[in-house]
Every structure is written in C-alpha cells, then in structure tokens.
N, C-alpha and C positions, 0 to 999 in steps of 0.2 A: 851435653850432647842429647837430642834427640832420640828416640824409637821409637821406629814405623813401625806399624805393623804389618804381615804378610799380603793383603789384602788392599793395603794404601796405596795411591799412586805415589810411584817416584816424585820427586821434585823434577821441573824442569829442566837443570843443567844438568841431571842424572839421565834424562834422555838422549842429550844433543852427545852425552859422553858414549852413550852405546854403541859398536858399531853399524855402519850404515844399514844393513839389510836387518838385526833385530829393530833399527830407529824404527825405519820405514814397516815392519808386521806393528808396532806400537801403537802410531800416528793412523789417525783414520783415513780412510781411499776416497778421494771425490771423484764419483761417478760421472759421466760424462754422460747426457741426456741425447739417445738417438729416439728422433720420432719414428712412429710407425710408417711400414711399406706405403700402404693407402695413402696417408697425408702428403710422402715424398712425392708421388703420382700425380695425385691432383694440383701439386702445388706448380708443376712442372708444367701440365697442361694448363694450367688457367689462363694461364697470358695468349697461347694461340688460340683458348676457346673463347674468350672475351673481343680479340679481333675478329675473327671468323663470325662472332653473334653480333657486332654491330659493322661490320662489313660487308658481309654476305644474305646473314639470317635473315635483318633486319629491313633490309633496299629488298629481297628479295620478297617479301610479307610484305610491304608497301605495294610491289608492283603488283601480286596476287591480290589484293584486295580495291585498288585502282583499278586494273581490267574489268572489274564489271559492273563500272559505275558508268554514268549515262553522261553525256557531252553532248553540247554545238559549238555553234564559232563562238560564243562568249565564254562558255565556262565548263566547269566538270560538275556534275552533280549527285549525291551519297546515294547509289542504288545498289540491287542485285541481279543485275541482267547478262544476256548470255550473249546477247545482240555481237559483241566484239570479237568473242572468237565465233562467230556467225559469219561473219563479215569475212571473215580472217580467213576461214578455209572454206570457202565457195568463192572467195574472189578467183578469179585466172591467172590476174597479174602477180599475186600471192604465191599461188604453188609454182607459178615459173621461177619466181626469187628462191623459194626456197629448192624448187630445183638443178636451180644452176648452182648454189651455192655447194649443195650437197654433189652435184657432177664435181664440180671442182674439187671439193674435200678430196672424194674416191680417186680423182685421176694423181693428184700431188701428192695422196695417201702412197699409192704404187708407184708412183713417180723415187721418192724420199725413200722408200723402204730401200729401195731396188739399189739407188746410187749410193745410201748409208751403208747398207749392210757390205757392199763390197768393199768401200772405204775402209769399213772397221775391221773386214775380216784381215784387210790387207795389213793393216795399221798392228794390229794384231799377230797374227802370225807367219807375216812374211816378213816383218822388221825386227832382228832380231835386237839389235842396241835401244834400248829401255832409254838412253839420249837423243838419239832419231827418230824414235819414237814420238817422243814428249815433240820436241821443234815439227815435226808433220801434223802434231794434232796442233799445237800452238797455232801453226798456218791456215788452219780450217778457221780461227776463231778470229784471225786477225779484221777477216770484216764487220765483226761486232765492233769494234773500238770505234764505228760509224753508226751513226743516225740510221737505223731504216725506212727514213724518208729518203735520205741521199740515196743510200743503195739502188732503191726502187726507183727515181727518176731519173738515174747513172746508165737505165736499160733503154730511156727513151732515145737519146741521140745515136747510140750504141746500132740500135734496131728500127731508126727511121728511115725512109725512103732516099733521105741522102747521108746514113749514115755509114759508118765504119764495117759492119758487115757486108751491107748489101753491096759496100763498093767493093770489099776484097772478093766477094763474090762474082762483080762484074771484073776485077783485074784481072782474076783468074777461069775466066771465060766459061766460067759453071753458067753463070745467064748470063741473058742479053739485055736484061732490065730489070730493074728494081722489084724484089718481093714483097706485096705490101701486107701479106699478110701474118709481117714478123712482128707488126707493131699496134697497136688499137684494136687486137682482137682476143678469141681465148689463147693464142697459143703465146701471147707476149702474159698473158695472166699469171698461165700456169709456169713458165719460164719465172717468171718475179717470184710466185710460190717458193720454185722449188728452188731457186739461189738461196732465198732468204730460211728456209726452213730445214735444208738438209742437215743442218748441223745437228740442229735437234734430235732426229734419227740416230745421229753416228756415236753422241754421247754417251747416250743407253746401252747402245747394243755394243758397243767398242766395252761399257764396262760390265757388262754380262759376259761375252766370250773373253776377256782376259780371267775370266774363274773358270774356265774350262784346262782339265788336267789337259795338256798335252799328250800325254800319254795314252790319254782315252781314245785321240784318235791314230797312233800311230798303234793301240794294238786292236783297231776295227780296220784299216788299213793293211796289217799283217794277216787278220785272217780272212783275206780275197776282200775285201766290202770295194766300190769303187769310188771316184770322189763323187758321182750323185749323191749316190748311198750315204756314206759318210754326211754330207751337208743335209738332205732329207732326217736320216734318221738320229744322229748325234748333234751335228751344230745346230740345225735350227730351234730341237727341242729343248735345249739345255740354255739357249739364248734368248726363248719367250718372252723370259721375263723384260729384257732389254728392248726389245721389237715392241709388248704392249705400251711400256713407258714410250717408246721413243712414241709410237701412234696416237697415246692421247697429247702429249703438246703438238703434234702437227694437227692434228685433226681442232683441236677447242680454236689453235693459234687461226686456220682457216676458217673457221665456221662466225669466231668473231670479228675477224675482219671486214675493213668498209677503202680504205685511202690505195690499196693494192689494185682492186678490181675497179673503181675509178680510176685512175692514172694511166694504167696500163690498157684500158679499152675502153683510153679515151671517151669516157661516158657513155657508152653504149650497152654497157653490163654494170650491173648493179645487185648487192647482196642485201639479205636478211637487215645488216646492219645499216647499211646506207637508207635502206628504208623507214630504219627505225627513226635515223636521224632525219630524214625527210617529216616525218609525224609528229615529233616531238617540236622541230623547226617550225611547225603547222600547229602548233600547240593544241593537237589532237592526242592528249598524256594515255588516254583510257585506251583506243586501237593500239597506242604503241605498247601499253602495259602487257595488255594481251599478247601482242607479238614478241615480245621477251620475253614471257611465260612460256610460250611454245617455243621458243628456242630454245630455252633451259630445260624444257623436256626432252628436247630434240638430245640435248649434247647428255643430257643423263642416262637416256636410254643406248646412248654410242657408250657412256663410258662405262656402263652395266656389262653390256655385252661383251668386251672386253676383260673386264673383271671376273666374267664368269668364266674365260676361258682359261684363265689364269691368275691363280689370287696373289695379286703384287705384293700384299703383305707379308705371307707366308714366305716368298722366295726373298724378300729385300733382309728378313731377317737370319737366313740362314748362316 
C-alpha cells in the first residue's frame, strides 16, 4: 500500500468518490469571459453606423463637393465656385418651388396633426376594449398593403369633372355643375397629402398618450380643470413627444416628395424634388448638387427645431 502525504493530491478516482459539492470546491471554475460595456456598445452600433456612412455620409459629401464645380452642356468640370447656389437663390422660379413646397409642408403639417391627434385621442381613450382597439388601428393601416402610386391616382377619377363626387354632389342638388377645382389643383394636392400621410401622425401620438396615466386626468378633471384645460395643459404636453415624431415623417415624407404634386395638379405645380429631377434629366449634376444641399439644410434646420423643443431621445427612453 501506498502513503500519501498530507499535501499530495488525491488520485483521481479519489475525487470523482467525494461528494458532489466538496468534487466541485476541488476541480477548478472556468470563468466565462464577458467583454467590456464599451466594446458591447460599439459593436452594436457598428452595423447602423457603417450603413448610415455609406449611405448617407458618403452620397451626401459627394453632392457637397459636386455643387461647386463648374458645367456646360458637355460636361462637369473639378472647381470651387459659388456660381450654383448663386443661381439657385436669385432665381424666382427657385424660391417659388421652394415656396410652394414648404406652403404645402405647413398646410398638411396642420392639416395631419389636427385629424391624427383626434384619431389617436379617440383610439385611446374612448375605446375601452384593447381588441377594438387593435382592429380600428389595424383599419387605418389597411391602405398601406397598397402601392402609393395606386392610392394617389385612385383620387383622380374619384375627384374628376365626371367623377364620383362631383356627380353625388350634383344628385344631391348641392350644385348645378361640376367643381373643377377638386381635381389638378392645390386642393386635390393637399387632399393626396393628407390620405396618404395621416397615418403617420396617429402612430406617434396614439403611442405617446397610451403612456398617459389615466388617472392624471380624471384627478385634473376632479379639481374643476375644464376639457380645454385638461387637453392644453395635460394631454398635449405629455404627448410632445408623439406630435414631434409624428411631424418629422410628415414634414421630410412632404418636403421629399415629386410623383404627388405631379399627378394631382396635373402638371401645373411642381416641387423642390421634381426640379431636381428635371436637372439631373438635363445632366446639369452641379445646379442639382447644389439644390439637394439646400434641401437638406432646409429639412435639417426643420428637424433642429423640432428637437429643440423637445429632446426625442430623452423622452423615447423614459
């Protein structure tokens, strides 16, 4: 027989004989390797910050340094001139595109807020079944499962001189003749707007005021407040955050748009974007460079503003 001494490791089969919890203090622990906070972070954004840098960064540093190179009808040629946003805001026909375009923004801005937020409040807190719920918002969505080409050329026969409106209008002896100004103008524009982008509005703000305690307003309610009050000073400000979100996709979804404001007024009105493609179609790359620059300052300086009024970050985290 062998003797160990106090100090020697057991044999092997002298371990596996121990019971389980002395085995296991015996046998050594493998540690399980967690990387550091920082790496988990970065490694997380890399993939949106790698699209974002060649999808955005990159087209967008292309077009700033295209604007102020020099062109004719044959070619573009490597300069640094200023000639194009020269051009650009002393033309007339320029600041009217960008006029109409931004009228339009502001009027489908109010337009969307107004019919959203009623929507949402209603969606919200007048339906109490969280199932009726769900199917009334379902039913807002249902015309997404469409083309917004269709959508938007569904308004033409709808709203022409001999269509479906103007006739129930004349069956029911509201007029004696056709409105022509339902169809090829601004008001068939902003009507296209506001079908196709209300949704947008109601999503936000429908899921900003489902985070409003109930409560909060049934005890500003209890103490005299009236329902202005109440919407002024509890719903609208507790819903910001919803209202800005829902403002910058209607406002970028407007401001980038070109196939809306063709169709519906009938070529007679024309946007930012229609012009770009007009220039670009004219293989004029440098004016249009420049006119996308200023657009994206246009819509930077809208969504600045916005931001300052309310930091979306801060509240989406809450």
């Amino acid at each position: 027989m062998s003797i160990h001494r106090a100090d020697d490791q057991p044999p092997a089969w002298a371990i596996w004989s121990l019971p389980s919890s002395l085995a296991a203090w015996r046998l050594p622990r493998l540690s399980t390797f967690k990387p550091p906070a920082w790496i988990v972070s970065w490694l997380l954004v890399t993939p949106i910050t790698a699209i974002l840098l060649v999808f955005f960064a990159l087209p967008t540093a292309l077009f700033l340094v295209v604007s102020f190179f020099d062109h004719d009808r044959v070619g573009i040629y490597p300069a640094f001139l200023l000639d194009n946003y020269h051009d650009l805001i002393t033309n007339p026909a320029t600041l009217r595109l960008y006029g109409s375009t931004l009228k339009f923004g502001a009027i489908v801005w109010a337009a969307t807020l107004f019919i959203g937020f009623n929507i949402a409040y209603f969606l919200i807190f007048h339906v109490r079944s969280g199932a009726v719920r769900t199917v009334l918002f379902l039913l807002c969505t249902i015309p997404f499962l469409t083309s917004a080409i269709i959508r938007t050329i569904a308004w033409i026969p709808f709203l022409g001189r001999n269509g479906v409106f103007n006739q129930a209008l004349m069956d029911l002896r509201i007029t004696s003749q056709p409105l022509d100004f339902l169809l090829f103008s601004d008001f068939s524009v902003i009507i296209a707007y506001v079908y196709l982008y209300t949704i947008l509005m109601i999503g936000p703000i429908a899921n900003s005021l489902s985070k409003i305690d109930p409560s909060v307003i049934e005890a500003a309610h209890d103490a005299g407040a009236s329902r202005w009050q109440i919407m002024s000073n509890v719903v609208i400000p507790l819903s910001k955050t919803g209202i800005t979100l829902g403002s910058l996709l209607v406002l970028t979804q407007v401001m980038g748009d070109y196939f809306v404001v063709r169709q519906m007024s009938g070529g007679q009105r024309a946007s930012i974007v229609s012009a770009l493609s007009t220039e670009i179609q004219a293989m004029q790359y440098p004016p249009a460079a420049a006119n996308a620059m200023v657009l994206v300052v246009i819509v930077i300086v809208m969504v600045s503003l916005m931001m300052h009024v309310v930091d979306v970050r801060k509240e989406l985290v809450k």
